[in-house]
N, C-alpha and C positions, 0 to 999 in steps of 0.2 A: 782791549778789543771791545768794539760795541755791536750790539744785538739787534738787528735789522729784520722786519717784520717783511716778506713777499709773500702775494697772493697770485698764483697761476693757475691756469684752467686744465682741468684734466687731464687733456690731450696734450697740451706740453708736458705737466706730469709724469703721463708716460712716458714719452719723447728721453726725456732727463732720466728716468729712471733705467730704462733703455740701455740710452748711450755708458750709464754707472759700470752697467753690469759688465756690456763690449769694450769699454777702455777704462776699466778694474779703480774708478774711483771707491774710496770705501766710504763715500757719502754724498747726498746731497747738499751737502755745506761744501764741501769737497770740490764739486763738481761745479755749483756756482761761484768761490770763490775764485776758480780758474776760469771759469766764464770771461767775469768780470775784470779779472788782468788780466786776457789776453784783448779783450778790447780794449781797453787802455790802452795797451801797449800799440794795439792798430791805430788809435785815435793819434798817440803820441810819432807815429810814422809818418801819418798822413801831416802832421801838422810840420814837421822836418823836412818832407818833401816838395812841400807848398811854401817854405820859408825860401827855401834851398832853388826852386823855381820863379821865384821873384827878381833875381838874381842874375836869372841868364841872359846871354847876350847884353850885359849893364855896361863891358869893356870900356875904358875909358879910350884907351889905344887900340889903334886897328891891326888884328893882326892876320899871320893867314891861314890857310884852312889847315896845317897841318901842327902850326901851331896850337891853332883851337881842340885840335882832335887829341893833342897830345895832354893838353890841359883837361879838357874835360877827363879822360880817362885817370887822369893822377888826383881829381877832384870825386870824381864816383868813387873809386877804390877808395879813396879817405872817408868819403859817407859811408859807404857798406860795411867799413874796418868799426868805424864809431857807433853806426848803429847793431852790429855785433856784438860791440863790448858792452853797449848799454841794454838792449833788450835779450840777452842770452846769458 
């Protein structure tokens, strides 16, 4: 593990020290390191969701709306199933 220097200003300080006490981290190492992957993990959503939207409506084949309703639906549930497994 490597040692990474942050400098915040007082009022966030507080803020962080704050939030320690209300949801029982027992540090401030603690507390940033959870910070920090859970943004990741926002960042890595958003980049899955924006992959995954490039995509829509690409069909080669025309099909009809109840088809597409049924596809989409077996396509989300596969995304929600995988981004489950991967970020939980």
């Amino acid at each position: 593990m490597h040692v990474v220097t942050v400098k915040f200003q007082e009022n966030i300080l507080e803020k962080i020290d704050k939030s320690i006490i209300e949801n029982n981290f027992n540090s401030r190492t603690e507390f940033i390191r959870e910070a920090v992957r859970d943004k990741l993990t926002e960042l890595n959503r958003e980049e899955l969701i924006n992959e995954f939207m490039k995509y829509r409506g690409k069909a080669k084949n025309k099909t009809s709306y109840e088809d597409n309703k049924r596809t989409k639906e077996i396509v989300s549930k596969e995304l929600i199933e995988h981004l489950e497994k991967k970020f939980n």
